[in-house]
KOLDRENNU-577703 format. One record per residue (C-alpha): residue in three letters; x, y, z. Coordinates in steps of 0.5 Angstrom, whole numbers, padded with zeros to 4 digits, always signed. Example, Ala and Ser with C-alpha at 12.3 -4.5 7.8 and 13.67 -1.06 7.14 Angstrom:
2
ALA+0025-0009+0016SER+0027-0002+0014
! end
This chain:
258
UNK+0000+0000+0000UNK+0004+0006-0002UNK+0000+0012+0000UNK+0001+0012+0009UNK-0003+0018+0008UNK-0009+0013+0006UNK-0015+0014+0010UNK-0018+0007+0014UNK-0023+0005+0019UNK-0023-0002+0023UNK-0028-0004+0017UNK-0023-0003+0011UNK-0018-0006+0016UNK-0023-0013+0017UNK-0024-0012+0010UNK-0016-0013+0007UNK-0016-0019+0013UNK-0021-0023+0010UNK-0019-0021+0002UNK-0014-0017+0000UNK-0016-0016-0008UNK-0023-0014-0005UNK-0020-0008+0000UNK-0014-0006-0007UNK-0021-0005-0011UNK-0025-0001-0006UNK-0020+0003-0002UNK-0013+0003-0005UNK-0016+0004-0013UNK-0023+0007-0010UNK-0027+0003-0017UNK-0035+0005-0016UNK-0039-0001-0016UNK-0047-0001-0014UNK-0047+0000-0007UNK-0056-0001-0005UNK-0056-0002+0002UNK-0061-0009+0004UNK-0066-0008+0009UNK-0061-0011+0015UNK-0057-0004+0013UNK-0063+0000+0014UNK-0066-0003+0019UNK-0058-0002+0023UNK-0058+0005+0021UNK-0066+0007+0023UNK-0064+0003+0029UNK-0058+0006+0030UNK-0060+0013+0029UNK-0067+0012+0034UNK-0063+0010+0040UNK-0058+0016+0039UNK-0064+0020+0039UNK-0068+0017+0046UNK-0060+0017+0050UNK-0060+0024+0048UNK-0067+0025+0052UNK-0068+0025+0060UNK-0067+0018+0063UNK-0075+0018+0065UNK-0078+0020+0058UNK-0074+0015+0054UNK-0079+0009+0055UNK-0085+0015+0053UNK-0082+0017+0047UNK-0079+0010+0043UNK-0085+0009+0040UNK-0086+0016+0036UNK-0078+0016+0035UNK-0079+0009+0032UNK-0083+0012+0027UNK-0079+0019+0025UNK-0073+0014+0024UNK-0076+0009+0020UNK-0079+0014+0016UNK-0073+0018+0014UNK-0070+0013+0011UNK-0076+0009+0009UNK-0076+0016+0004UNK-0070+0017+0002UNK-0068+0010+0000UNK-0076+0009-0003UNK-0078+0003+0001UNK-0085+0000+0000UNK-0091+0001+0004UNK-0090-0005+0006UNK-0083-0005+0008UNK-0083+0001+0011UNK-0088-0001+0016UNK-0083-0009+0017UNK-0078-0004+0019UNK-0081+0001+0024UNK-0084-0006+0027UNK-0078-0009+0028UNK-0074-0003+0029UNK-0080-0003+0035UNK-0079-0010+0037UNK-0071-0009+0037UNK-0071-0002+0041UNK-0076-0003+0045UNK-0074-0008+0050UNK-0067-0005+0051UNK-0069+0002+0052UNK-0074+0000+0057UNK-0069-0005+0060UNK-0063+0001+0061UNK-0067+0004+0066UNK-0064+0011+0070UNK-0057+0009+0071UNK-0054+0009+0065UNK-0050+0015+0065UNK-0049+0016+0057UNK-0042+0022+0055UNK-0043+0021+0048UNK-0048+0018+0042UNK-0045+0017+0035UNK-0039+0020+0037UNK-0033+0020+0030UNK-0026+0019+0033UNK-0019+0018+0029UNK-0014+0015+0031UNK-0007+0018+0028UNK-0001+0013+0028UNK+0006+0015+0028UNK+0007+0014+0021UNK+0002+0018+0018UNK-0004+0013+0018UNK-0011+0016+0020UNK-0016+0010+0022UNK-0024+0013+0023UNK-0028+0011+0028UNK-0034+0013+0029UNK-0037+0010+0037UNK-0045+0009+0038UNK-0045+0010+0045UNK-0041+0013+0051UNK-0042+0011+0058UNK-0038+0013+0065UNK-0039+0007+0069UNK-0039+0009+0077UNK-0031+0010+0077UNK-0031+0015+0072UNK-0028+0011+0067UNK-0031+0009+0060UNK-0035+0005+0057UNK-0036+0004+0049UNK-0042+0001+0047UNK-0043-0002+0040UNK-0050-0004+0038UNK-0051-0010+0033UNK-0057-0011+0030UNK-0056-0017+0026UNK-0056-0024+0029UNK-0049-0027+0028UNK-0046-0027+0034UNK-0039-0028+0036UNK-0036-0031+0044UNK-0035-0027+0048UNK-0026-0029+0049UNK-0026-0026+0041UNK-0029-0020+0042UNK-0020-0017+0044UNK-0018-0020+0037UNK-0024-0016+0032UNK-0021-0010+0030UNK-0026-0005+0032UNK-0025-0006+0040UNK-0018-0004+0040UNK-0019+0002+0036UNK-0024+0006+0039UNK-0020+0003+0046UNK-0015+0007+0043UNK-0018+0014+0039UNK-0023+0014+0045UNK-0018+0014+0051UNK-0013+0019+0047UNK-0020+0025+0045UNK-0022+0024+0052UNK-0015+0023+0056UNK-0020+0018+0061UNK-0019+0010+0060UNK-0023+0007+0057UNK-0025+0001+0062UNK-0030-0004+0058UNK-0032-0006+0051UNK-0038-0008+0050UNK-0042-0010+0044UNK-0050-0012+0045UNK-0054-0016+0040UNK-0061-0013+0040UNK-0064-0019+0037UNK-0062-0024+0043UNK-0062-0018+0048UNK-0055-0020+0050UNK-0049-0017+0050UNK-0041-0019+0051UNK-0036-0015+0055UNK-0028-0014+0054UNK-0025-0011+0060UNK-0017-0012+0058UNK-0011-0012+0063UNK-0005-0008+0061UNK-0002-0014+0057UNK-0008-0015+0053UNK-0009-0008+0051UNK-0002-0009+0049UNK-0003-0015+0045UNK-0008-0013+0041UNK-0006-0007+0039UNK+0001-0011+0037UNK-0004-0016+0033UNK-0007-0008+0030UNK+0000-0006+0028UNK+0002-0013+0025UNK-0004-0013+0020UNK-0003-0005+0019UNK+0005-0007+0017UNK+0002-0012+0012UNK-0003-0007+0009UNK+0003-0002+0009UNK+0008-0007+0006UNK+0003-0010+0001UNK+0004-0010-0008UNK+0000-0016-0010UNK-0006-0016-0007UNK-0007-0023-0008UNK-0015-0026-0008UNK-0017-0029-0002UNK-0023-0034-0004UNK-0029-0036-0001UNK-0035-0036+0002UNK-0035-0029+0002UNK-0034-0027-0005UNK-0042-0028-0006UNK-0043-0022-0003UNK-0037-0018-0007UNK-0039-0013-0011UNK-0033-0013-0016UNK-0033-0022-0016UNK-0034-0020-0024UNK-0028-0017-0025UNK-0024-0021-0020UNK-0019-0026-0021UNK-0022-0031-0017UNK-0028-0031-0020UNK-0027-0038-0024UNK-0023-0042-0017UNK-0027-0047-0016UNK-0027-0045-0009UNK-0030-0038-0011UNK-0035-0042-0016UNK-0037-0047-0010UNK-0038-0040-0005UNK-0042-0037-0010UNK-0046-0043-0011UNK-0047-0045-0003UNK-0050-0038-0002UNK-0055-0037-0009
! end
């Protein structure tokens, strides 16, 4: 990757970790491809933006409010993207279904900082990586907790939560913008109500960040950008222009996932 000055976020990172030849495309050339978000990417973002708008509200109206918060966000993007009727009304309901139970299940302690916040993480080699954190808390020491909400229902185990991407770089970005330790990682899954935490110790803050720092020399010392097929190839959007695409491994994931 010859440009340091590239701009990276723990998604484009997780994306050369699974296929090279994808993040080359996408983030190093910038091809255009037909980027339609699917109903579980609005769902996530109607989602997304209705819990931003009631953590902002006082504790004791949120429960009161969800319903016609709901409502507005499943509107706005149910208009901008020209949703159905019909599947305008599947969103709000299940954005209900979803929100609901948790705002109520928050209760009045929970001392939200920030919502949809933006940070950037600047290493010393020039490498700037995005981030953008859905919540906020200070927990009862005055140290902070990062709360990333998944609407979808893949779900990972709890001890694989300081090997993703994601966790170490907002531990980082968030504790450098606010010189308060982050404490707590937390992801929670909407769909089954649970939710997993990282609570790392000094070693493992360190391991994880070197695990971050070997994936980002790789990229750096990247030139071929090789293919990695597999089941992901299904859902690339550039599986056409692909060198892979005739693999018979890369034939047999587009074939499991038709």
């Amino acid at each position: 990757m010859a440009n340091a000055q590239l701009c990276l976020s723990p998604t484009s990172i997780d994306r050369y970790r699974v296929c090279p030849k994808r993040f080359y495309f996408q983030d190093v050339a910038g091809r255009k491809f037909d980027d339609v978000k699917s109903y579980e990417q609005l769902l996530g973002e109607a989602v997304h933006k209705a819990l931003e708008q009631l953590l902002r509200l006082p504790a004791a109206a949120r429960k009161e409010s969800v319903s016609r918060v709901v409502d507005q966000a499943a509107l706005r993007f149910a208009a901008a993207n020209r949703l159905s009727t019909d599947a305008h009304e599947r969103l709000r309901d299940t954005a209900l279904q979803l929100g609901e139970p948790y705002v109520s299940q928050l209760g009045t302690k929970t001392n939200t900082l920030r919502t949809e916040q933006a940070f950037q993480l600047r290493l010393s080699n020039g490498t700037v990586i995005k981030t953008r954190v859905d919540r906020i808390d200070a927990n009862d020491r005055g140290l902070l907790e990062v709360v990333d909400y998944k609407t979808g229902r893949h779900q990972i185990d709890e001890r694989d939560l300081a090997y993703e991407t994601a966790p170490i770089v907002q531990l980082h970005a968030v504790g450098k913008a606010s010189e308060i330790p982050v404490e707590e990682v937390t992801w929670v899954y909407l769909q089954s109500g649970e939710s997993i935490s990282w609570c790392p110790e000094a070693e493992d803050v360190e391991a994880a960040t070197d695990r971050l720092i070997r994936v980002l020399r790789n990229m750096h010392a990247e030139r071929s950008y090789e293919p990695n097929p597999g089941r992901h190839c299904s859902s690339c959007p550039f599986k056409t222009i692909c060198p892979a695409f005739g693999d018979v491994g890369a034939n047999e994931a587009f074939a499991e996932r038709a």
